[in-house]
C-alpha positions in Angstrom: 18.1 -6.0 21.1 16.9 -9.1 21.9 13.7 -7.9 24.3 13.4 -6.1 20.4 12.8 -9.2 18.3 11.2 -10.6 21.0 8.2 -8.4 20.5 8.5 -7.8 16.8 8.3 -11.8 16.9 5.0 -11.0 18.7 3.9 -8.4 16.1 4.3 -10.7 13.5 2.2 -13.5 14.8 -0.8 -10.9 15.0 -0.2 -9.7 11.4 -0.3 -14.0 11.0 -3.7 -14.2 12.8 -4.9 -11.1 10.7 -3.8 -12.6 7.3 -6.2 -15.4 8.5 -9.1 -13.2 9.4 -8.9 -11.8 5.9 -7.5 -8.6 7.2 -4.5 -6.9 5.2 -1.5 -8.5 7.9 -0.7 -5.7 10.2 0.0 -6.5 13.6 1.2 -4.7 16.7 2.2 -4.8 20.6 2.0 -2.3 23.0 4.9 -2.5 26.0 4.8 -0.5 29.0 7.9 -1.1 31.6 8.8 -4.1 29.6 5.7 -6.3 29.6 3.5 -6.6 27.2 0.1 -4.7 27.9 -1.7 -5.2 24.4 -1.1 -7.0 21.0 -3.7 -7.0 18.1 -4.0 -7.3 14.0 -5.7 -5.1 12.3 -9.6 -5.6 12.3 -11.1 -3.5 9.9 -13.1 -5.7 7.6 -14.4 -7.8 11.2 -15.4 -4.4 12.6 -16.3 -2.5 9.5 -14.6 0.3 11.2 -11.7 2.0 8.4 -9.8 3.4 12.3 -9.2 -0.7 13.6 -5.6 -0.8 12.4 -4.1 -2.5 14.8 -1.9 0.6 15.9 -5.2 2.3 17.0 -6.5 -1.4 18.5 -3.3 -1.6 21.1 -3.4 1.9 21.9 -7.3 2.1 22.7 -6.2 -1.0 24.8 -3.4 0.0 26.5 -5.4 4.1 27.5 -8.0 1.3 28.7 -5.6 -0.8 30.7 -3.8 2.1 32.1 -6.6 4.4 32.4 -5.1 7.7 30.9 -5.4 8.8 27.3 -2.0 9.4 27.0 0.9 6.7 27.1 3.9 8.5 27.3 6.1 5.8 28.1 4.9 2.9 26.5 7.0 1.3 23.2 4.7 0.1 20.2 5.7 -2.4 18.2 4.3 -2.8 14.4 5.3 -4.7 11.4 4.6 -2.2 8.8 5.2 1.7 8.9 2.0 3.7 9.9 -0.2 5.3 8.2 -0.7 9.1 9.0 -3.5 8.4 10.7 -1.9 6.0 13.2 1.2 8.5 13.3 -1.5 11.0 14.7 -2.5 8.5 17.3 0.9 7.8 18.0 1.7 11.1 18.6 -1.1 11.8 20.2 -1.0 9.3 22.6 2.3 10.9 23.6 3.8 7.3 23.2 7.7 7.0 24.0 9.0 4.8 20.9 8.2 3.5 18.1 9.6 0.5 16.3 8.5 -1.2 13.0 9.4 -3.6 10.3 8.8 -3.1 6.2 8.5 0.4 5.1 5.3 1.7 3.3 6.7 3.7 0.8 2.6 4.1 -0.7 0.6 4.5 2.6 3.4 5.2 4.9 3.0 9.0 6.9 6.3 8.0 8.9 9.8 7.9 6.6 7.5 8.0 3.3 4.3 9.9 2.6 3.5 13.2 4.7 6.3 12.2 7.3 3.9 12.9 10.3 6.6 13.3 12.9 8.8 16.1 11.4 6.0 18.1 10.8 6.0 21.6 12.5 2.4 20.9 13.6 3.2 17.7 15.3 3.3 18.5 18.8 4.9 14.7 19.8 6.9 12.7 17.9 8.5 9.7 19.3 12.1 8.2 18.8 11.4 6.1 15.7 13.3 2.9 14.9 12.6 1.4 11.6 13.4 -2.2 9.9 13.2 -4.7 12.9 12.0 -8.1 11.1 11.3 -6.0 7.9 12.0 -9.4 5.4 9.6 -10.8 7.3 6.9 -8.7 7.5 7.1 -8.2 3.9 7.1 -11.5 3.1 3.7 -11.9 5.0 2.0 -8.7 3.2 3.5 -10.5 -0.4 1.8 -13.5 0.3 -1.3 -12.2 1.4 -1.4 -10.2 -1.3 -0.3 -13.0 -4.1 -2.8 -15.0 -2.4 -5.4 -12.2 -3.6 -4.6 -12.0 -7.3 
């Protein structure tokens, strides 16, 4: 539990760093046999590029670090639930587990929305743990977003 917060704690720094790009505060970390092999926010406004959530970011990183297109047993780490699109990727990318903070009950494809992973045409779905840091992750999309208003 502790190797848990310990990289949710590093997810949330990157959705910090993102807030102060100007990007909606999402980040994530990539582990592979308990290190840490990639950690971003999301990027889409800096890269004018709608795929740069930082889901897709770690996971381009860590195929490129590891050299395979698949990661089955690397862990992401991500402070808000993914969309569909990064559920695909997830799933594609054959990753082992996944673990996030605040629930997207609008944009979410995981426990809300489409519910990628118990689809019958989802050919990977990885263990899913939900609610690690989830006050806090909030708390840094509410103030990004009263910031906004």
């Amino acid at each position: 539990m502790a190797e848990t917060s310990r990289f949710m704690d590093l997810a949330l720094a990157q959705a910090r760093m993102a807030a102060e790009r100007g990007e909606v505060p999402v980040g994530a970390v990539l582990v592979f046999d308990g290190a840490v092999i990639a950690s971003a926010g999301n990027r889409t406004r800096e890269r004018n590029d709608i795929t740069a959530h930082a889901e897709i970011e770690v996971i381009r990183e860590g195929c490129r670090i590891l050299g395979d297109e698949r990661l089955p047993g690397a862990d992401l780490y991500v402070t808000l639930e993914p969309c569909t699109m990064c559920a695909a990727a997830i799933s594609f990318a054959r990753l082992r587990r996944l673990y996030y903070g605040a629930e997207d009950p609008k944009g979410g494809g995981v426990d809300n929305g489409v519910r990628f992973f118990s689809q019958p045409t989802c050919h990977h779905a990885p263990d899913v743990y939900s609610g690690f840091s989830s006050q806090a992750a909030a708390e840094i999309l509410r103030q990004f977003f009263a910031e906004r208003r």
